[in-house]
N, C-alpha and C positions, 0 to 999 in steps of 0.2 A: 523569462526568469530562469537563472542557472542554481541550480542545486549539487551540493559538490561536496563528499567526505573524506577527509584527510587523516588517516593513519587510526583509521576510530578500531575503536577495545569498546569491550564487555566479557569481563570474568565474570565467573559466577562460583560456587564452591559444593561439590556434591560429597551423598556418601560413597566410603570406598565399598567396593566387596568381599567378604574374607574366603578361603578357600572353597568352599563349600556353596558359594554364590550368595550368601545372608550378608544385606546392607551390614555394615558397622555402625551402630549408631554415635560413636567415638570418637573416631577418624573421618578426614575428610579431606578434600585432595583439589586444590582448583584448576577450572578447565576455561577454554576461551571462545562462548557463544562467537565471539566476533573476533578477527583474531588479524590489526592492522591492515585495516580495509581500503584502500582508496578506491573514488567512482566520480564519477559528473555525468548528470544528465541535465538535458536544456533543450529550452520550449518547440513545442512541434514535433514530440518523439515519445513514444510510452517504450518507456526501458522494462524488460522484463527482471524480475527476480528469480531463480527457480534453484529450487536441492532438494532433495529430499530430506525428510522431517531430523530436525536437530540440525539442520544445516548451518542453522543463524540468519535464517531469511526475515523473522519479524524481530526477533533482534534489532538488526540494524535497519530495517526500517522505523522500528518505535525509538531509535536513538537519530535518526534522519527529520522526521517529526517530532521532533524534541519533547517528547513523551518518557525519557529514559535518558539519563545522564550518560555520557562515554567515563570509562574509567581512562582514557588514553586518546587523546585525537579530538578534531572537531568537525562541525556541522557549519556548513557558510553557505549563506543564499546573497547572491547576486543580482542585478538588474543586468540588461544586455549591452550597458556600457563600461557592465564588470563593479560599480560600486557595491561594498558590499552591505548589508546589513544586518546591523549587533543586536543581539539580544533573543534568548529565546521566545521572552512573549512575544517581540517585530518578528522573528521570524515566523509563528505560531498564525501571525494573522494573513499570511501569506500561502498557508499551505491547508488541505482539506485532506485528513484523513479517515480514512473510511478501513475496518477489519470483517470480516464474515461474523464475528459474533459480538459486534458492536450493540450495546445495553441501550435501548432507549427507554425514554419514562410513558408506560403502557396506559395511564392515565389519560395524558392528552390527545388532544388530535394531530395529525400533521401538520396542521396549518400551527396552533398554538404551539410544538414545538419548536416551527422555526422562525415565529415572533420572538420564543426565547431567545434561540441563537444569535438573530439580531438585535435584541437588547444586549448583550453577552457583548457583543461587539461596536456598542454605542452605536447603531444606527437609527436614524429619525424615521418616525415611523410615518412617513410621505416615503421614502426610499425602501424602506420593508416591505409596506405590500404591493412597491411594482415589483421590488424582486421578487418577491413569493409567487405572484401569478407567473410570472418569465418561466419560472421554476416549474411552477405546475405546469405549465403549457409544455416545455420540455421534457419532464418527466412523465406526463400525462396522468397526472395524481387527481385531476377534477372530480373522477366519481366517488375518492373516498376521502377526499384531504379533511374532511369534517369529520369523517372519524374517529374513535378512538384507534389508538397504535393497537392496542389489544385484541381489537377484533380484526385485524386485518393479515392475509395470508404470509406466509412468509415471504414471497413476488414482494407485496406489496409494501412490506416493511423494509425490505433493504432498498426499495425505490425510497421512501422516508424517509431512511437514514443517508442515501446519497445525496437526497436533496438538503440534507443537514449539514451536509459537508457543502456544497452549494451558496450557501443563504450571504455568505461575504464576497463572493468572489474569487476563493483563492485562482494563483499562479502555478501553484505547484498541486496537482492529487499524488495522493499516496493509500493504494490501494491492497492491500493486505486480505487475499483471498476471498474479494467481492463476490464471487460469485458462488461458494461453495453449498453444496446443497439446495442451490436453489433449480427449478425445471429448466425447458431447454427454452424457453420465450422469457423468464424474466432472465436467462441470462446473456440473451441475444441482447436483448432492452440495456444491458447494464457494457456490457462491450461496445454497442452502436456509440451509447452516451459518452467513453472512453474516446473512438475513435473520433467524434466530432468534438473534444476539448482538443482531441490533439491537432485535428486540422484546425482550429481557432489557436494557435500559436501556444498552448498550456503546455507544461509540463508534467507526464506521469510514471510513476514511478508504480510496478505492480508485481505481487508477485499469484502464485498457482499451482496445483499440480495439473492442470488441464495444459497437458502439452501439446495439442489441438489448438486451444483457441490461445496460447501463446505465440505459434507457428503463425496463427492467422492476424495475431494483435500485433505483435513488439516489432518495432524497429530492430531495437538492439534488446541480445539476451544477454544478460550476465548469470554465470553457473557459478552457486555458491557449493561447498562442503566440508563441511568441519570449522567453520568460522573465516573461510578464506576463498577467493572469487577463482576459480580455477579454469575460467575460459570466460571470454566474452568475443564479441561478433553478434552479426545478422543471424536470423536462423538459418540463412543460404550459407554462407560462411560457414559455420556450424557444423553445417550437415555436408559441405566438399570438403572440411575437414577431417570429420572421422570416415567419411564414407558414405553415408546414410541417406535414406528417401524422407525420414521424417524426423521432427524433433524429438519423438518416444524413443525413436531408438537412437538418435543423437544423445539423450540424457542417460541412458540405459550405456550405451557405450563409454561415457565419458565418466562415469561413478565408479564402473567396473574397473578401468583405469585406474582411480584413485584406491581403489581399498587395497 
């Protein structure tokens, strides 16, 4: 499955400052999270997202998962003989989005969560709970999926929540800072899981500030700042371009540039 943005916008409108640095609460002045973006990514590759903060990195990823309307531009997913398909809810059941502060409902358990989803998604429930066990067996959630969300660590929850993103199958992940704040084993667990959708032919789309385990994950990086993609390549690419031994200082060089 091809996922692929075309000329996509997202204004938005802030306040200005008057001399003295005090917001105006009067005036007000628009600016462009996203600002004419094009990109394709496609199965068997996790594209990285990276900028630093105000970049427009989940910006355009919540307008890629059709989470967010473009004010300009569109969002098209593809099969690999290039058909495309309309609609944001068809595309919606195609793609699994996952963010680091994703709300789950703390009441249920794992498992009853993602009964939901797949009701949510008209599935029969013969086909819910082979894929639920597939799911646990993958994610390795058997000792708590009886849980409640509420009792269970923060590891444990964003395994939950990926497995909520899971429950259909999508094509496409979109991963919006999976791993942030969590220890150095649920985020191994959560990258492994990344790299084996991507050797199963998926496509993922992700972004980070861990320029480490970007170095180690992406195919391809794309550098976002200021709403506009100012470098893309391999991380090798990347780094015989500006110079550099690592991606920290590949991103560190290449912002410096920009300002």
């Amino acid at each position: 499955m091809i996922i692929r943005a075309e000329g996509l916008c997202k204004s938005f409108k802030r306040l200005v400052k008057d001399e003295k640095g005090k917001k105006n609460a009067t005036i007000q002045e628009e600016f462009f999270a996203v600002d004419h973006v094009d990109l394709q990514a496609g199965g068997g590759e996790v594209v990285g997202v990276l900028g630093p903060n105000g970049a427009g990195k989940t910006t355009l990823l919540r307008m890629l998962g059709c989470l967010m309307k473009p004010g300009e531009g569109r969002v098209v997913l593809a099969d690999d003989e290039g058909r495309e398909i309309s609609g944001n809810v068809e595309i919606k059941k195609h793609i699994g989005y996952l963010s680091g502060n994703t709300r789950l409902y703390q009441r249920l358990s794992a498992r009853e969560l993602m009964h939901t989803i797949a009701d949510i998604y008209g599935m029969d429930e013969k086909a819910a709970d082979a894929r639920i066990e597939e799911i646990t067996e993958i994610l390795d959630l058997s000792s708590f999926i009886d849980n409640r969300i509420e009792r269970l660590s923060t590891g444990q929850t964003q395994r939950v929540s990926i497995a909520r993103c899971l429950v259909h199958s999508p094509s496409v992940y979109i991963f919006d800072e999976p791993t942030l704040g969590l220890d150095i084993l649920s985020s191994e667990s959560i990258v492994d899981f990344m790299m084996g959708e991507r050797d199963h032919g998926r496509t993922v789309l992700y972004s980070t500030h861990y320029m480490e385990e970007a170095q180690y994950l992406c195919d391809r990086i794309l550098m976002m700042y200021k709403g506009h993609i100012v470098a893309e390549g391999t991380p090798e690419e990347l780094m015989d371009k500006t110079g550099t031994k690592n991606l920290r200082e590949t991103f560190r060089k290449m912002i410096e540039e920009e300002i």
